[in-house]
ROVEX-877572 format. One record per residue: residue in one letter; chain; y, z negated, x negated of N, C-alpha, C in turn. Coordinates in pm, whole numbers. Each point is the difference from the previous one (the first is absolute). Layout:
SITE code unit   n_yy   n_zz   n_xx  ca_yy  ca_zz  ca_xx   c_yy   c_zz   c_xx
SITE    a    A      Y      Z      X      Y      Z      X      Y      Z      X
...
***
This chain:
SITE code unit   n_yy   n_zz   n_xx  ca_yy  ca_zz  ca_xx   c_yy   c_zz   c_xx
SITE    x    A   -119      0    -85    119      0     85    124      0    -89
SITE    x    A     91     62     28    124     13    -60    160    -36     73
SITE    x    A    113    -14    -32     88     71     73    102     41     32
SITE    x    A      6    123   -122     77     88    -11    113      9    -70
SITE    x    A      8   -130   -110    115      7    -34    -66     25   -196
SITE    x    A     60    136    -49    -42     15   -101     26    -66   -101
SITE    x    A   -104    -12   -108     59   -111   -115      5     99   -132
SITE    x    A    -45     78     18     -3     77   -153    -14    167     60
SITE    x    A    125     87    -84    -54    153    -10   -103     14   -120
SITE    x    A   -134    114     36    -70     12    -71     28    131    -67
SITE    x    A   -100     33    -70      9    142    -94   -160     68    -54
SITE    x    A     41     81    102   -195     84      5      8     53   -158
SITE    x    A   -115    -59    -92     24     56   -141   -154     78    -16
SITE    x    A    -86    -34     89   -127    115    -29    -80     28    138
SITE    x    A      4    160      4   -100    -18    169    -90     61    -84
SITE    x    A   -143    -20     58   -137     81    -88    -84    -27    175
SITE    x    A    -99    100      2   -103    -22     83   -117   -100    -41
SITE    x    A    -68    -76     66   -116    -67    -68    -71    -28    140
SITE    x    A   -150    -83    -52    -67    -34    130     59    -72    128
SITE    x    A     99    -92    -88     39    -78    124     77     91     88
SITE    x    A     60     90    -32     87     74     59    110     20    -69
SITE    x    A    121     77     17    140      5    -65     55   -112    -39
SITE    x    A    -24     -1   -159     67   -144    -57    143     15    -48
SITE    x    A     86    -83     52    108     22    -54     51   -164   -111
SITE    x    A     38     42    -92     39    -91    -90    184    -52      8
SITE    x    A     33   -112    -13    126     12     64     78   -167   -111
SITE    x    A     81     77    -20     97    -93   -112     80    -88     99
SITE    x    A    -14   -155    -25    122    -63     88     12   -119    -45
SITE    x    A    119   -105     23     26   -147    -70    -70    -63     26
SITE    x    A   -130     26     50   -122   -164     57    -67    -77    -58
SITE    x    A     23   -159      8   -105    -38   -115    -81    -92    103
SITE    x    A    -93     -4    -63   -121    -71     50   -129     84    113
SITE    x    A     81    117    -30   -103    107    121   -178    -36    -38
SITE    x    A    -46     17     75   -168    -30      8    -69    102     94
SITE    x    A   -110     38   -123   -113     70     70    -52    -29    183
SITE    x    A    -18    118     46      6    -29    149    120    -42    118
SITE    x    A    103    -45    -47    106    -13     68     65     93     52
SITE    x    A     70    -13    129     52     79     77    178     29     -1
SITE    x    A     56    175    -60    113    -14    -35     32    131     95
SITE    x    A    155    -20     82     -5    135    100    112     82   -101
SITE    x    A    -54    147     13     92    108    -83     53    101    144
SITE    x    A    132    -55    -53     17     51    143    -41     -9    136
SITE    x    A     -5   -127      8   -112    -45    146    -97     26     -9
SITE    x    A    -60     42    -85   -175     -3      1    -61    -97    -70
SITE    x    A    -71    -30     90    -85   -126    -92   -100     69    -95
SITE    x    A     -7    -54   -114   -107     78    -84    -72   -107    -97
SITE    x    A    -95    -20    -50    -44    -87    -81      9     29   -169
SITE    x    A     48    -99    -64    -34     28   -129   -102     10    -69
SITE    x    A    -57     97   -108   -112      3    -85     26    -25   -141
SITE    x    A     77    -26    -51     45      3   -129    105    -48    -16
SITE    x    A     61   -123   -138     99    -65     17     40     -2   -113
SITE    x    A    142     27    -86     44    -63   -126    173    -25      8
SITE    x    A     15    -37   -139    212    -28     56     40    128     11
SITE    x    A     43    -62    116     71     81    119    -13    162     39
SITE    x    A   -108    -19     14   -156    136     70    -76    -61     51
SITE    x    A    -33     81    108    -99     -8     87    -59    106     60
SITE    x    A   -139     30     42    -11    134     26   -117    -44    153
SITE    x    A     60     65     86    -78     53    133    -33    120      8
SITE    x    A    -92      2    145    -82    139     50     12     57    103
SITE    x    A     19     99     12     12     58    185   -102     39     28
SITE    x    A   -102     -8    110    -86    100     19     42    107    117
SITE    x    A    -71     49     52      5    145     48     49     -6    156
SITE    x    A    -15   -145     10     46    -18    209    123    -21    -39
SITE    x    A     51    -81    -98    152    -62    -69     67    136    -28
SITE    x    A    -52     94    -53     78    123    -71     45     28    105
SITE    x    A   -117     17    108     42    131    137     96   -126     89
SITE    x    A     10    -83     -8    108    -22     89    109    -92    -36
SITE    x    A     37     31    -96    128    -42   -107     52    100   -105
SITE    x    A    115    -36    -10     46    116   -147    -30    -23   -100
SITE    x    A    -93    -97    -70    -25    -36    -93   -102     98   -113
SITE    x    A    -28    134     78    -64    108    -42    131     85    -97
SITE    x    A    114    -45     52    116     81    -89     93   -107   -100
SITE    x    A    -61   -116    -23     11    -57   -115    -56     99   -154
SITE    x    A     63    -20    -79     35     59   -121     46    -98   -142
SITE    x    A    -22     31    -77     88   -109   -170     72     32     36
SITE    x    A    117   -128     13    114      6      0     79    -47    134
SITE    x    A   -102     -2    145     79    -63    113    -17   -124    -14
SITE    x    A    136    -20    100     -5   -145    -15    -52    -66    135
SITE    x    A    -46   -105     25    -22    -51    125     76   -153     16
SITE    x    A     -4     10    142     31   -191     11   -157    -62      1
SITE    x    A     29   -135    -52   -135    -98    -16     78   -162     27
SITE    x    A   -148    -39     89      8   -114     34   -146    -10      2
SITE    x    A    -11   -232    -56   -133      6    -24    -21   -119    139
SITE    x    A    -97    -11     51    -60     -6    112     88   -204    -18
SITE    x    A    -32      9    161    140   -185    -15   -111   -100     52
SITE    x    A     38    -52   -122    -81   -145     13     92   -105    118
SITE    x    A   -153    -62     34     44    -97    142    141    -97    -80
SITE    x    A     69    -38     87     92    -74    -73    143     55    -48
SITE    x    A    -36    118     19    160     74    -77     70     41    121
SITE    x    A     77     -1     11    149     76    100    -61     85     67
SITE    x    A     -3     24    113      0    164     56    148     72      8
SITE    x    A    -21     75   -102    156     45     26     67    139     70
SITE    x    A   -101     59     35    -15    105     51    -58    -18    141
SITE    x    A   -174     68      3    -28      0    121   -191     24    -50
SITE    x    A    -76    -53     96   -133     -2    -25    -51    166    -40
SITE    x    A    -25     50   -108    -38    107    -17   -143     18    -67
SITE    x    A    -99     52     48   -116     22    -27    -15    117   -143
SITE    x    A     54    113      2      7     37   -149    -86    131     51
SITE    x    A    -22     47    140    -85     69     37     72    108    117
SITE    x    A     28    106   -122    112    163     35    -56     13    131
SITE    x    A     74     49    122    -26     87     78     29    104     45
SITE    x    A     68     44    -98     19    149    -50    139     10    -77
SITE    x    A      6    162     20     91     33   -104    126    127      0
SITE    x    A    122   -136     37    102     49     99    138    107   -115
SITE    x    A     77     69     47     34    105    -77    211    -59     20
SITE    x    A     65    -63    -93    161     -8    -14     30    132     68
SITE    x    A     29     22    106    105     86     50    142     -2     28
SITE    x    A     86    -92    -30    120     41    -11     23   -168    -35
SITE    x    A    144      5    -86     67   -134    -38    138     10    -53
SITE    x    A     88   -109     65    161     11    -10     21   -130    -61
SITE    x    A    123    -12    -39     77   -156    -15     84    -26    123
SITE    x    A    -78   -126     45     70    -77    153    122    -91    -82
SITE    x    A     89    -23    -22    104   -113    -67   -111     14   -169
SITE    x    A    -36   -184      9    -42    -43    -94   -130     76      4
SITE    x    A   -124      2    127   -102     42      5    -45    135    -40
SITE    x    A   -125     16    -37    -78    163     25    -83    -32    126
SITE    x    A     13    113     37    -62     34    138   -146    100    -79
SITE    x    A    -88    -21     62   -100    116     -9    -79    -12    116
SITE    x    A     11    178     28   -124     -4    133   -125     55    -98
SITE    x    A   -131    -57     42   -134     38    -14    -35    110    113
SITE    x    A    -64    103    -17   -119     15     67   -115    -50    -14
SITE    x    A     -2    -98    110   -148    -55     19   -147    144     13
SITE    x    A   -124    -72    -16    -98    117     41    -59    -69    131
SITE    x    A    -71     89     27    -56      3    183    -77   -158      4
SITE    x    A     89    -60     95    -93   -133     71     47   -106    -59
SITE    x    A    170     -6    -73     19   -123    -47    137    -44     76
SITE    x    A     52     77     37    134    -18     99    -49    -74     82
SITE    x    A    -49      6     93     17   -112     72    -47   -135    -44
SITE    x    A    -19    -46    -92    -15   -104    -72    118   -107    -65
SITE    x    A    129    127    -10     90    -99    -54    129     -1    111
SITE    x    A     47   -124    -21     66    -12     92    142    -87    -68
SITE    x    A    105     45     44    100    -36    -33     71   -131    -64
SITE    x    A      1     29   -120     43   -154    -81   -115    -92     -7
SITE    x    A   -141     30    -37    -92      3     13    -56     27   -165
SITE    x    A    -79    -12    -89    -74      5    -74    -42    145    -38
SITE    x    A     19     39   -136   -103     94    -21     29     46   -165
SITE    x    A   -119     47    -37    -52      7   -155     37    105    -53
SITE    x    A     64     44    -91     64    142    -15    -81    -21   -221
SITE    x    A    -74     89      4    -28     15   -151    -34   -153    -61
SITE    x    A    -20   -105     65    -53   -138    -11    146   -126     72
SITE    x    A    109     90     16    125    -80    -32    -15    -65    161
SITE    x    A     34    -87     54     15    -56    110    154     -1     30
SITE    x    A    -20     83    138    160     43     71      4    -42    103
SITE    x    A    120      6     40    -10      8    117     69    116    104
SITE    x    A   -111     17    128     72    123     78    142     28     60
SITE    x    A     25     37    -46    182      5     38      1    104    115
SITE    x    A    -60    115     13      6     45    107   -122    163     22
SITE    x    A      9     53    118   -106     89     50     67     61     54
SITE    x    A    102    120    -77     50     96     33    -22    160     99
SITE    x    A   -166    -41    -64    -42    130     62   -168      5     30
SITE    x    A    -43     59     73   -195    -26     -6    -24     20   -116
SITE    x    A    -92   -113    -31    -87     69   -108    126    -74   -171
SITE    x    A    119      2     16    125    -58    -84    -21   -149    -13
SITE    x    A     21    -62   -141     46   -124    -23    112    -24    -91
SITE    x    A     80    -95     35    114     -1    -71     20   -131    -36
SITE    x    A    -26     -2   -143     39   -133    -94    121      4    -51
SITE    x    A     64   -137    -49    111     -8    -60    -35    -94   -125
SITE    x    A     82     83   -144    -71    -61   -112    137    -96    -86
SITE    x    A    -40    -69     -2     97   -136    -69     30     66   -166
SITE    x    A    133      7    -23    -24      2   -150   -101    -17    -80
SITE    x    A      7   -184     47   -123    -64   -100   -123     92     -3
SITE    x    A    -58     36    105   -128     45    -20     -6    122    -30
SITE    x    A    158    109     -3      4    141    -45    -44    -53   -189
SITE    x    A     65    -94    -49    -59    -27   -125    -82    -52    -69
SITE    x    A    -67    -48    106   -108    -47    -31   -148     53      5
SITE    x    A     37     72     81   -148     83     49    -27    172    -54
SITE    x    A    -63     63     60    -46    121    -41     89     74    146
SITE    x    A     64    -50     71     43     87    128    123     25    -56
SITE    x    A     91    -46    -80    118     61    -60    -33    111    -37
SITE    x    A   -122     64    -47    -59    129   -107     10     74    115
SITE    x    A      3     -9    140   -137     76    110    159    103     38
SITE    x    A    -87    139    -16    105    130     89    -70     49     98
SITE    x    A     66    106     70     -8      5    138   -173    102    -59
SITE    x    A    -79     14    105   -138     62     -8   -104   -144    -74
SITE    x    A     38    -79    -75    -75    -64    -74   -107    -73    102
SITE    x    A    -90    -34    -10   -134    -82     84     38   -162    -50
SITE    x    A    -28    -78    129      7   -105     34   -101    -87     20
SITE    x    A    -87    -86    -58    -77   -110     62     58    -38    144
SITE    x    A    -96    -21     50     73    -58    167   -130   -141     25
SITE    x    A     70    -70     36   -111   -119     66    128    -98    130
SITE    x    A    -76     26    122      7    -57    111    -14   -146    -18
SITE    x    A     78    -93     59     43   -143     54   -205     -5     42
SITE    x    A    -53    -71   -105   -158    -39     94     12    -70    139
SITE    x    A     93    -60     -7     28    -77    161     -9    126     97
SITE    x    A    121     84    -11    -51    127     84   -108     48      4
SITE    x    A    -91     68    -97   -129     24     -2    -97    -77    100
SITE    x    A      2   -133      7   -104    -79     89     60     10    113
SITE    x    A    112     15     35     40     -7    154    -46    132     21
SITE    x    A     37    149    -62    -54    150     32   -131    -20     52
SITE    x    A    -81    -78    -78   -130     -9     -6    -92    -87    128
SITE    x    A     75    -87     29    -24   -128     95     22     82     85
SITE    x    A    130     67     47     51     65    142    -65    110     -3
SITE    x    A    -98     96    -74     -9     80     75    -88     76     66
SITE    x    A    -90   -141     65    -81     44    113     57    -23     82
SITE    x    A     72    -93     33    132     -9    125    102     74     69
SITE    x    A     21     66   -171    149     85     58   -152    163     14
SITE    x    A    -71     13    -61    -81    130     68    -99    -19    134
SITE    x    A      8   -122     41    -77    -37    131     46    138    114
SITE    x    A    136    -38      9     44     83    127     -4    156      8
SITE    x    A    -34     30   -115    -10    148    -33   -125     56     -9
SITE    x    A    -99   -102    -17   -156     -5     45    -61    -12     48
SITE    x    A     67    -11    119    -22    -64    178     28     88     73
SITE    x    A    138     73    -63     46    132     71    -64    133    -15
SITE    x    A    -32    -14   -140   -170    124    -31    -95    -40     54
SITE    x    A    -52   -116     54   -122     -1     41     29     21    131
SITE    x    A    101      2     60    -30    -11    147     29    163     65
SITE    x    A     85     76    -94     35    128      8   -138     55    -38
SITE    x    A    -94     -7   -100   -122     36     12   -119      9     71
SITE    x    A     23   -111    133    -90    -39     91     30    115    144
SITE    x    A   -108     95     17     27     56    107     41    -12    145
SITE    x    A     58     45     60     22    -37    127    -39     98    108
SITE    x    A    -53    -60    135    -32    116     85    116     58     96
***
């Protein structure tokens, strides 16, 4: 569990193929990292296999490639990293699982006053999930929804602080987005929706039943 507030930019210094899958090797200020521990690159949770000062190297496999950008990692990008939060520390963000649900595209961004504005295109089936001033995971960073301009549109507003701190200061318009949904939403989608499809399954069944 994570949430969302990055502690270190990383630096992809070797991708190679191997059994485990796409290993990427990655330079960053961490000390005390340990074999098996859980660190999100860019909102993805990934496990470490290998540890020395300040390297660490994870694996993608092939369900991770296809539904994250982490297939267009290269030497030389950088990512945001955060390492998984021990009981006891601050939540300073918002409960984030570290687990992409897809992979949303910067379509347009202005300066509001002090703020940046950026709208996302979300991908199919995550809009209705977020909801206004409300929670949500952008490349690991924890935001919040500022607004829903358009179907399918999300519109964050980015604080200085975190234009310098993070990897979203780098991001231009076309670039791909980590996206992860408020899990609170997720269980309510999930809970409601034999309820909210009841009435629409009542109305097929009964339109199916002949009449004389």
């Amino acid at each position: 569990m994570f949430t969302g507030l990055v502690t270190a930019i990383g630096t992809i210094t070797r991708v190679r193929d191997t059994e485990a899958g796409r290993e990427f090797r990655v330079a960053a200020a961490y000390d005390g990292v340990t074999e098996g521990e859980s660190i999100a690159l860019n909102g993805a949770c990934l496990t470490v296999r290998e540890h020395g000062e300040e390297w660490f190297t994870v694996a993608a496999v092939t369900t991770t490639l296809e539904r994250t950008a982490i297939g267009t990692w290269r030497e030389g990008t950088t990512v945001n990293l955060e390492r998984a939060l021990a009981f006891g520390e601050r939540l300073g963000g918002h409960l984030v699982q570290g687990h992409v649900d897809g992979v949303a595209t910067l379509a347009a961004e202005r300066m509001h006053g002090d703020a940046w504005l950026l709208d996302v295109r979300l991908p199919d089936g995550l809009w209705p999930l977020m909801v206004p001033h409300g929670s949500v995971t952008l490349d690991g960073v924890s935001l919040t929804v500022n607004a829903l301009p358009a179907p399918d549109v999300l519109q964050v507003s980015i604080i200085e602080y975190t234009r310098r701190h993070t990897t979203l200061g780098d991001r231009r318009l076309g670039d791909p987005l980590h996206v992860e949904a408020d899990i609170i939403g997720k269980f309510v989608q999930r809970l409601a929706a034999p309820y909210r499809d009841a009435p629409a399954a009542r109305a097929a069944a009964a339109a199916a039943v002949p009449h004389d």
